[in-house]
C-alpha positions as CSV (number, residue, x, y, z in Angstrom):
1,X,-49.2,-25.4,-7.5
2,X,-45.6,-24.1,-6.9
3,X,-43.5,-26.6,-4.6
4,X,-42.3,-23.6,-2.9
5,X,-45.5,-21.6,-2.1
6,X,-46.9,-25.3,-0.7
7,X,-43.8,-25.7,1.2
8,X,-44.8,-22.1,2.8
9,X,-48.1,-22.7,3.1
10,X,-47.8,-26.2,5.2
11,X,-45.7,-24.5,7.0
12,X,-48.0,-22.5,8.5
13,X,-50.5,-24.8,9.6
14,X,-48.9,-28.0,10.3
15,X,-49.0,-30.8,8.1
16,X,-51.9,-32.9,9.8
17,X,-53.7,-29.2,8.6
18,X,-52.6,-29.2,5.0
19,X,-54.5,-31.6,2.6
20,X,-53.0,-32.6,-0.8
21,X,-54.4,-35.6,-1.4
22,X,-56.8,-35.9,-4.3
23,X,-59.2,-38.3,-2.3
24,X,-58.9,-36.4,1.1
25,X,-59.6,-32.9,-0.9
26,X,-63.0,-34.1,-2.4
27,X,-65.4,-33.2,0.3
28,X,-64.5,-30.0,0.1
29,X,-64.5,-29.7,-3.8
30,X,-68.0,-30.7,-4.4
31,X,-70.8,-28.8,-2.9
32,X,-73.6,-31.0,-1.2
33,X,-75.7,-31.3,-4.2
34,X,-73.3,-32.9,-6.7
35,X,-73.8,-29.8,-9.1
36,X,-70.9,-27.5,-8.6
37,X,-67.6,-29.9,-8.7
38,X,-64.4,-27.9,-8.1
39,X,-60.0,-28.3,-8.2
40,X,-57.6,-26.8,-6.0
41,X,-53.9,-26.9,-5.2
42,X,-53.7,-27.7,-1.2
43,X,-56.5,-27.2,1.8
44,X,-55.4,-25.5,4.4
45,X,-57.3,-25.8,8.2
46,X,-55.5,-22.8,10.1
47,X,-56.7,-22.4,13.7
48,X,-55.8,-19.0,14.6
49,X,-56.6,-15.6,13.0
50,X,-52.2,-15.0,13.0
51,X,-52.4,-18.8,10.8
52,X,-54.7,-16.9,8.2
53,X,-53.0,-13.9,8.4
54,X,-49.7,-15.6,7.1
55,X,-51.7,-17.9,4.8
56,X,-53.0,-14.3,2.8
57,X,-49.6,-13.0,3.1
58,X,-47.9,-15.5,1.4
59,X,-51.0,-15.6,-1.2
60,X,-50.5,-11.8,-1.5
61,X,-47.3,-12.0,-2.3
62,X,-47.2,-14.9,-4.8
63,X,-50.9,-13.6,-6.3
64,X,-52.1,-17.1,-5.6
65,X,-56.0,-16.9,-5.3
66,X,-58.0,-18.0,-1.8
67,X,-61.4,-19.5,-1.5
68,X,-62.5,-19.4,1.8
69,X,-65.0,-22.2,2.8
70,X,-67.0,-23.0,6.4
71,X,-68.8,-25.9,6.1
72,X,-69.6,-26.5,2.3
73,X,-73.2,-25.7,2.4
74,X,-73.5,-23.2,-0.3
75,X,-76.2,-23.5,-2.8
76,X,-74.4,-21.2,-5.7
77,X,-71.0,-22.4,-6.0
78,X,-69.5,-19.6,-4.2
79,X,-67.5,-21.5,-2.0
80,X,-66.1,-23.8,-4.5
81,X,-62.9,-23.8,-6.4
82,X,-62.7,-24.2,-9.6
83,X,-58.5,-24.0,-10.3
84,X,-55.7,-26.2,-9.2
85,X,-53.5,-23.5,-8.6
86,X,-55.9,-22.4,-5.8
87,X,-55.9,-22.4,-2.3
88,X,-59.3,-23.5,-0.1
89,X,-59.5,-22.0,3.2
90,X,-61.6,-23.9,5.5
91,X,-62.0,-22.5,8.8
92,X,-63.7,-25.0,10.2
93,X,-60.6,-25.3,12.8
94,X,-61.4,-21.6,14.0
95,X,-64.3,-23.0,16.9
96,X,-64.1,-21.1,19.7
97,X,-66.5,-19.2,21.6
98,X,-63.9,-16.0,23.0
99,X,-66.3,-14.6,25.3
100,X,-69.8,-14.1,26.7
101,X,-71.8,-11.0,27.9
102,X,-74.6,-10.9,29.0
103,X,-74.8,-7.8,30.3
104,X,-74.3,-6.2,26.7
105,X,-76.4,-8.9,25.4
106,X,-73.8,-10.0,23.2
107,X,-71.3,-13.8,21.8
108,X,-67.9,-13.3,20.3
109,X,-67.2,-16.5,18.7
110,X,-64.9,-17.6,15.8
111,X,-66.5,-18.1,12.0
112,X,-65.7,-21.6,12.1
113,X,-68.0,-22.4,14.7
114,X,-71.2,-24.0,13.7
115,X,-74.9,-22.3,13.9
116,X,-76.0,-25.4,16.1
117,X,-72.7,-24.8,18.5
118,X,-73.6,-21.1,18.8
119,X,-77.3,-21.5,19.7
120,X,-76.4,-24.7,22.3
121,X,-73.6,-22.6,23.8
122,X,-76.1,-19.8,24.2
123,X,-79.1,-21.9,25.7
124,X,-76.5,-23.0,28.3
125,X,-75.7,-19.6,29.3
126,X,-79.2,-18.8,29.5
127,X,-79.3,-16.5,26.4
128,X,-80.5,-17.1,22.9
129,X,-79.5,-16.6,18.8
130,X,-82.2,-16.9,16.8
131,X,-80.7,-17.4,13.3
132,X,-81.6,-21.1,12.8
133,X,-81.1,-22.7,9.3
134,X,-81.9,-26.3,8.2
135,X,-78.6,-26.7,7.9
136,X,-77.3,-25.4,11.2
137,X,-75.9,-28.1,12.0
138,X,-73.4,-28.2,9.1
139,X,-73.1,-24.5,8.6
140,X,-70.6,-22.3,10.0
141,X,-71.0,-18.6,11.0
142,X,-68.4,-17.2,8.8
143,X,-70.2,-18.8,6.1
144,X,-74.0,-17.0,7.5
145,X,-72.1,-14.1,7.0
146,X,-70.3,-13.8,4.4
147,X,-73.7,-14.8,2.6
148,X,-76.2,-12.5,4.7
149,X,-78.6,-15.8,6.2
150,X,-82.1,-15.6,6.7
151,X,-83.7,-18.7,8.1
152,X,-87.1,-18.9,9.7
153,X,-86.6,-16.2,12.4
154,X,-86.3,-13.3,10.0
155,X,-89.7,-12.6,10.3
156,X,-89.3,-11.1,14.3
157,X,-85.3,-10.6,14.6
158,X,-84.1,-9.8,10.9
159,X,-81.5,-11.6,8.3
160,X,-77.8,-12.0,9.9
161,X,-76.8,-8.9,9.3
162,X,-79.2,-7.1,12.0
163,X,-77.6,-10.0,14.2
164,X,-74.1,-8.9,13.6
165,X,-72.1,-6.2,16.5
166,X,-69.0,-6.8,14.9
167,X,-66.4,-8.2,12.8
168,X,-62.9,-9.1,13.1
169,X,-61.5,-9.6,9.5
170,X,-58.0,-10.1,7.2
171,X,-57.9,-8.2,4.3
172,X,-56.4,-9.6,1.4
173,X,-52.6,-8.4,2.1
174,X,-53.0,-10.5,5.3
175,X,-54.0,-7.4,7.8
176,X,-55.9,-8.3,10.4
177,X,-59.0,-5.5,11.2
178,X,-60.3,-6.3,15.2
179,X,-63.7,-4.5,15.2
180,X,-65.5,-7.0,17.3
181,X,-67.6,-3.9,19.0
182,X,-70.6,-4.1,21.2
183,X,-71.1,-0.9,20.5
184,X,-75.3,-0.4,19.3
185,X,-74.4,2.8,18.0
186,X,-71.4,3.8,16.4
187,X,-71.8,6.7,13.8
188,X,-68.4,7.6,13.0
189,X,-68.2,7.0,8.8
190,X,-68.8,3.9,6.6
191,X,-70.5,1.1,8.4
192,X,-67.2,-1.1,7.5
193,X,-68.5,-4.7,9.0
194,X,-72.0,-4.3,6.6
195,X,-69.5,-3.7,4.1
196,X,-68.1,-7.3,4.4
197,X,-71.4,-9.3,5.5
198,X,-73.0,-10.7,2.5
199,X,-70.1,-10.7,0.2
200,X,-69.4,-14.3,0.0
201,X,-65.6,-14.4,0.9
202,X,-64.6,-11.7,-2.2
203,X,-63.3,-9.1,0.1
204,X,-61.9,-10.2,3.5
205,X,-61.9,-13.2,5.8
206,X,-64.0,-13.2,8.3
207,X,-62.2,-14.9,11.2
208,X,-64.5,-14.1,14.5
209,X,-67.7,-11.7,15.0
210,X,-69.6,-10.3,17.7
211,X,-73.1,-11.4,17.6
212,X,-76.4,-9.9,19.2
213,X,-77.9,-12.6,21.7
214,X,-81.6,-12.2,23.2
215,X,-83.6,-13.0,25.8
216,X,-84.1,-17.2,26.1
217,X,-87.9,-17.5,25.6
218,X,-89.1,-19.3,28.0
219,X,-92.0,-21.4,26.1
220,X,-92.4,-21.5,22.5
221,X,-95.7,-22.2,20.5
222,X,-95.7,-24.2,17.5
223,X,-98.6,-24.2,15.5
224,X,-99.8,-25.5,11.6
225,X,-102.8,-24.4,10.0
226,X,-104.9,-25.8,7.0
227,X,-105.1,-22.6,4.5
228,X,-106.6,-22.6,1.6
229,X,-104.1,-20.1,-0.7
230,X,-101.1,-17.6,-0.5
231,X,-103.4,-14.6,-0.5
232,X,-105.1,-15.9,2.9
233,X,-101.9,-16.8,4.3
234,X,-100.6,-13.3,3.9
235,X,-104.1,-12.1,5.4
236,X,-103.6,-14.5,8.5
237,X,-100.5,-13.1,9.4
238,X,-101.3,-9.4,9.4
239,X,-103.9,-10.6,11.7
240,X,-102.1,-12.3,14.3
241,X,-99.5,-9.9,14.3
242,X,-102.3,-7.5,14.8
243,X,-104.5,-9.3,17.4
244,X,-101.9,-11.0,19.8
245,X,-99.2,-9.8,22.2
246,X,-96.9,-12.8,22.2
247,X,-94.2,-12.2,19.5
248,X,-94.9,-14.7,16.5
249,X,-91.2,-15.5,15.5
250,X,-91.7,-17.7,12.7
251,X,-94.4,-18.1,9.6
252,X,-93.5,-21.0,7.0
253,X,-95.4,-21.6,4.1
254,X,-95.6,-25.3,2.3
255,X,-97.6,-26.6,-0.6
256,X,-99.1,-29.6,-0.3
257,X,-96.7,-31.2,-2.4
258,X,-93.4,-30.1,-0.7
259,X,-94.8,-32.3,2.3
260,X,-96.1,-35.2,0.6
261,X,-92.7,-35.2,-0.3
262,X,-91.5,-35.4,3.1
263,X,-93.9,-38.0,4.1
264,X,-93.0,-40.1,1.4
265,X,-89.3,-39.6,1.5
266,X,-88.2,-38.9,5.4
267,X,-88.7,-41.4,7.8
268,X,-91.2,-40.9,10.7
269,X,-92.8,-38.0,9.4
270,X,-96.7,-37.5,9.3
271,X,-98.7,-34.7,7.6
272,X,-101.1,-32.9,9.6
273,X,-103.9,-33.0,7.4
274,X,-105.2,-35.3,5.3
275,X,-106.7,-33.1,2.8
276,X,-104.9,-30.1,1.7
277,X,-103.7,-27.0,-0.3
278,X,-101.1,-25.4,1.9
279,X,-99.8,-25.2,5.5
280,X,-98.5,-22.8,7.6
281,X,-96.4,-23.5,10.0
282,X,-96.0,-21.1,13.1
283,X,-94.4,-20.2,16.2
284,X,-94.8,-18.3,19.3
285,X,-92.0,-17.6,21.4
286,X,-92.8,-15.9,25.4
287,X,-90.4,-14.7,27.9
288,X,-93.3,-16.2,30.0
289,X,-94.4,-19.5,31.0
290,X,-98.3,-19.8,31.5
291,X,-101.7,-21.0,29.9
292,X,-102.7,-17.4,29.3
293,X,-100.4,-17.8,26.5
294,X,-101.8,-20.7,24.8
295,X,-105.4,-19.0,25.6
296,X,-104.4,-16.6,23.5
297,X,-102.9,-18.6,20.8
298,X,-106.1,-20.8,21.1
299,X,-108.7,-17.8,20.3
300,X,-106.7,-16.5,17.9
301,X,-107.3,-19.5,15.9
302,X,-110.8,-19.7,16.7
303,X,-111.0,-16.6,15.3
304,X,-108.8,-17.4,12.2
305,X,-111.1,-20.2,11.4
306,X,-114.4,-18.1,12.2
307,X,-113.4,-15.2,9.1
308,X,-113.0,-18.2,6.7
309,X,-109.1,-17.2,7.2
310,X,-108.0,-20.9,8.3
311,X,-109.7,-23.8,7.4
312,X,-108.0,-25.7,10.5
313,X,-105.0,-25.4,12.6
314,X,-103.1,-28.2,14.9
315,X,-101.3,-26.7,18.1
316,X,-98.4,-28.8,19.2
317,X,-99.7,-30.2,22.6
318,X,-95.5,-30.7,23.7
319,X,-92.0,-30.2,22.7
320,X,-91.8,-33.6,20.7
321,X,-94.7,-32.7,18.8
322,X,-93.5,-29.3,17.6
323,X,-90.1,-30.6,16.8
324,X,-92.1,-33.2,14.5
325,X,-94.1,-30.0,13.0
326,X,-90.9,-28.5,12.2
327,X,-89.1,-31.6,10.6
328,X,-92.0,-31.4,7.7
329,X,-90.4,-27.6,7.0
330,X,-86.7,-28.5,8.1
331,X,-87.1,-31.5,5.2
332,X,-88.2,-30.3,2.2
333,X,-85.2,-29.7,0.6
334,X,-83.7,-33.2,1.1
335,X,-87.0,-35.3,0.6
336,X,-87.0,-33.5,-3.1
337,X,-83.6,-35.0,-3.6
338,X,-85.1,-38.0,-3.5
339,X,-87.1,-37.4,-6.2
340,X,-84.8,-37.1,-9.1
341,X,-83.7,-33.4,-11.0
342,X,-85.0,-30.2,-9.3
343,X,-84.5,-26.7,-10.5
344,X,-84.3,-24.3,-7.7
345,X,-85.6,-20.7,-7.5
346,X,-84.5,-18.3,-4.1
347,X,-86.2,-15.7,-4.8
348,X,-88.2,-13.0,-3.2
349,X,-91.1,-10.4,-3.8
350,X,-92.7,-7.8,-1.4
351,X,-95.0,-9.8,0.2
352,X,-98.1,-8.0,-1.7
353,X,-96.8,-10.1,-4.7
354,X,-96.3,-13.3,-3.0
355,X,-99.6,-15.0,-4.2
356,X,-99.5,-13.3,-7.7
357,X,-95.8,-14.7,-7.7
358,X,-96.7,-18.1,-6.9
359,X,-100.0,-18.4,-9.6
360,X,-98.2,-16.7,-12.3
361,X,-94.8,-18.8,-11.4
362,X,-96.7,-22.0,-11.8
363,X,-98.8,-21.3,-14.9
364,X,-95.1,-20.3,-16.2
365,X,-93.7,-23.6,-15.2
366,X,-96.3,-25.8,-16.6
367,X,-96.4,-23.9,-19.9
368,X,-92.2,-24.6,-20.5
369,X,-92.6,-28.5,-18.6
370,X,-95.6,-30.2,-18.7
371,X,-96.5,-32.2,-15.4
372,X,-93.9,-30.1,-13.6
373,X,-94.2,-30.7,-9.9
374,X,-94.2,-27.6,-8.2
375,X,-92.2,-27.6,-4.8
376,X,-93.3,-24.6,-2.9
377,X,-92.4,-23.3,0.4
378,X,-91.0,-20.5,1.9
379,X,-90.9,-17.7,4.6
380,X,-93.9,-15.6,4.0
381,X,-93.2,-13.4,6.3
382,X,-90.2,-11.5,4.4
383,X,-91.3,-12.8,0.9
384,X,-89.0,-15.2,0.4
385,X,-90.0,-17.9,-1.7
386,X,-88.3,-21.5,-2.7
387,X,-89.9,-21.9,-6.1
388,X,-88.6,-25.1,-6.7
389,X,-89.5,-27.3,-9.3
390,X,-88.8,-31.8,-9.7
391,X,-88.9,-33.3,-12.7
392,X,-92.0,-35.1,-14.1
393,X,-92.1,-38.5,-12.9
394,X,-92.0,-39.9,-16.5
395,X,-89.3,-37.6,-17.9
396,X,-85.8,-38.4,-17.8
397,X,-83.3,-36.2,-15.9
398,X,-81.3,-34.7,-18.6
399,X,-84.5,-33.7,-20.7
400,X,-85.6,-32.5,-18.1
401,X,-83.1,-30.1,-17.1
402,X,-82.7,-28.8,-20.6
403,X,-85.5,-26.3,-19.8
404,X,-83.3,-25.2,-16.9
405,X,-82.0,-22.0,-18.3
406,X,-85.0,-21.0,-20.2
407,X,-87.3,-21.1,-16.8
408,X,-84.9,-19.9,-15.0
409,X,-84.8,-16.5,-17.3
410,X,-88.9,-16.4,-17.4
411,X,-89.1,-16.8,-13.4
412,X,-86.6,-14.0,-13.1
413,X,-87.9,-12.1,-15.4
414,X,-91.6,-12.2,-13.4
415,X,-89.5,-11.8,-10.4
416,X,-87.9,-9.0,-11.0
417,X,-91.2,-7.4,-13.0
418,X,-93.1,-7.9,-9.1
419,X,-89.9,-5.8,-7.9
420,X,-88.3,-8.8,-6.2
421,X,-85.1,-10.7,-5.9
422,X,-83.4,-13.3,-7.7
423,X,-81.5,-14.3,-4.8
424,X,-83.6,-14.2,-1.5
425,X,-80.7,-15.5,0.9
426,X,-78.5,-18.1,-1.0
427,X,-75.9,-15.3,-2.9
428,X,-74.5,-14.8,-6.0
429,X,-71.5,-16.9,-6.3
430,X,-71.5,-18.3,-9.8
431,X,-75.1,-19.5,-10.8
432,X,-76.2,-15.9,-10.2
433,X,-73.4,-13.7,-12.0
434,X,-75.4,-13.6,-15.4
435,X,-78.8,-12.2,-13.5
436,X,-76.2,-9.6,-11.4
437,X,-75.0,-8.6,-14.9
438,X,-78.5,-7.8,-16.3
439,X,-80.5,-6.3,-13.6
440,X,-78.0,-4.1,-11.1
441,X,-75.8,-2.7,-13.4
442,X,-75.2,0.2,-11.2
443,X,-74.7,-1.2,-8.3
444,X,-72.3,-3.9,-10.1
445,X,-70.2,-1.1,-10.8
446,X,-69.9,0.0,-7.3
447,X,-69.5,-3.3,-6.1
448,X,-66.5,-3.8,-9.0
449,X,-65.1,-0.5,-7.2
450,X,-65.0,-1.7,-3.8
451,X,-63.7,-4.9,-5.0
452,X,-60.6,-3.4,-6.6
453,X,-60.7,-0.8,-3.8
454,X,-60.0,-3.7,-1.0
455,X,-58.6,-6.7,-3.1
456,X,-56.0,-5.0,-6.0
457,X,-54.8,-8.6,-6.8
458,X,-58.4,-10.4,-7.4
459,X,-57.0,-12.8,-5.1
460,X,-60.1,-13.4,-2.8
461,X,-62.7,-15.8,-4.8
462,X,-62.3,-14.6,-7.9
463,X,-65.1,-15.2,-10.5
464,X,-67.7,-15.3,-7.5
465,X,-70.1,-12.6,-7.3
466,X,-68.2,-10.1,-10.1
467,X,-65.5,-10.7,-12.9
468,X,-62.6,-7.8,-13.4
């Protein structure tokens, strides 16, 4: 990179806030997994809105290229750089929580503030946010919504973007765009903010956003069941959404494998069941504190299990033994690690199609790799499956991932023939470009509009999402 645009650039920030060094700039040049490993020309940490503001100006004006980065937990390379004479953004500086109201029901904080900081900050103000991620302690909200999160609490309070009030944002010159509204309604044009929420740092910074809070439940119901397939799964939660009052929050479904997995792989984990097909893992969450609640919950599953719905079900009996229900969901992902190569699959189908998904899916997967081991788990409740598969146990790594590119095109294809999703929540970035090629031409030629529309230079991300 130029001496002189680095001289600038350090400048702004400080240098304890400017990172040159090869060995300090690793971390945040290799995403989490090891697959997507990046290059850049300096790391800047600005703490202020005004420090990215002057950190775009100076990239506008020299046409040097920003990738913006929270906290590095991106699954599609979208916030990696790939180029030397590039400039990562990490905003993991930008902290702070600017206000509270609870009258509005509503958190202003700044993108670089984790999802675990949020929902702590809330539960001590006697409020709650409901996004909650496996990596939330990691992940940054900048980064939740520049990418659109779902998490496990879609299911009763939507993906991030029903969350979101607000935005304040830096366009690509270096302007700075306050629209950090309350405001529930607000029909006056383009909705600007949905504009920027999901598209993965390409068009703006997100540098703060006003967040919708809720009322802090004041019990919460964990509960797994013993279900014998998909189908049923999908049939037990139409009927407790039917039959019950208290708001079920959350419905997770795991194969058996994805938690033998766990067991075998994440310390002082137990499964629930010692014979199996799939779980389901769900939660209640009250505004009220009283048995009458787990009555409920208790003849619901009495009644689950009398209509041959649920072949057994485990209610957590205290709070330690529903966090230990949810560390068999939260650690799937990094028990499979652990088990050599894995191809991963974020996709989602309407939720008729879940179980025709999953059957047609594996057949698929067994046909192309023989003694495949088929990770499956997901948020049934929205249709969003991780169809995830781990390499035989007597395969090698590298053979095995050979038959990455041709499964990956046969489970997209059946996803997209079920009227699905190649990309549930994790985004485009770069492992997704070629499927946004084939299947939304139309709308990539929007979204190339906008892009040009907003960003002239191609200076925000380029090659993430789009090419032009």
């Amino acid at each position: 990179m130029n001496k002189e645009i680095l001289s600038k650039l350090i400048k702004i920030v400080g240098s304890a806030n400017a990172i040159i060094n090869k060995i300090d700039m690793a971390k945040y040049l290799t995403e989490w997994r090891g697959v997507y490993k990046g290059r850049a020309g300096i790391i800047l940490k600005p703490r202020t809105s005004k420090e990215v503001s002057k950190i775009l100006k100076v990239a506008y004006e020299t046409n040097t290229p920003v990738i913006t980065q929270g906290g590095n937990t991106g699954l599609v390379g979208g916030q990696i750089s790939f180029d030397s004479n590039h400039i990562v953004l990490s905003l993991t500086r930008l902290n702070k929580v600017r206000y509270i109201n609870n009258l509005d029901r509503s958190i202003t904080v700044e993108s670089g503030l984790t999802l675990m900081e949020l929902q702590n900050y809330c539960i001590q103000n006697s409020t709650f946010f409901p996004l909650s991620l496996a990596s939330e302690g990691t992940c940054t909200i900048g980064g939740n919504i520049a990418t659109n999160a779902g998490g496990v609490g879609v299911l009763y309070y939507g993906n991030t973007r029903d969350l979101v009030l607000g935005l304040e944002v830096v366009t690509p010159s270096g302007k700075i765009i306050d629209n950090l509204k309350t405001l529930i309604k607000d029909n006056t044009g383009y909705s600007l903010k949905d504009i920027f929420i999901g598209s993965e740092g390409t068009l703006g910074v997100i540098t703060a956003a006003t967040l919708k809070t809720f009322p802090l439940p004041k019990e919460k119901y964990t509960i797994i069941l013993k279900i014998d397939s998909p189908k049923k799964s999908i049939e037990t939660l139409r009927f407790i959404q039917e039959n019950i009052s208290t708001p079920l929050t959350a419905f997770e479904l795991m194969n058996q494998l994805s938690i033998q997995f766990v067991t075998k792989n994440i310390p002082n984990t137990l499964s629930p069941f010692s014979d199996f097909k799939w779980a389901v893992l769900a939660e209640f969450s009250s505004l009220e504190a009283n048995n009458d609640e787990i009555e409920k919950i208790q003849n619901i599953l009495n009644k689950l299990i009398k209509l041959g719905l649920v072949e057994d079900g485990v209610i957590s009996s205290s709070l330690s033994q529903s966090k230990e229900m949810w560390k068999l969901r939260e650690s799937i992902s990094e028990s499979q690690k652990a088990e050599g190569g894995s191809i991963k699959n974020d996709i989602s189908v309407p939720i008729k199609f879940i179980d025709e998904f999953i059957k047609k899916g594996s057949s698929i997967t067994k046909k192309i790799i023989p003694n495949a081991r088929c990770v499956i788990f997901g948020h049934i409740g929205d249709g969003n499956i991780h169809f995830n598969i781990s390499q035989p146990t007597k395969v090698k790594k590298e053979d095995f991932l050979k038959n990455e590119k041709n499964l990956r095109k046969k489970i997209v294809e059946l996803t997209m023939n079920l009227d699905g999703s190649f990309s549930a929540e994790h985004g485009v970035g770069v492992t997704r470009k070629a499927e946004l090629k084939k299947y939304k031409k139309d709308e990539l030629n929007i979204m190339k509009s906008i892009k040009k529309s907003i960003d002239d230079k191609n200076i925000l991300n380029p090659g993430k999402i789009i090419d032009y």
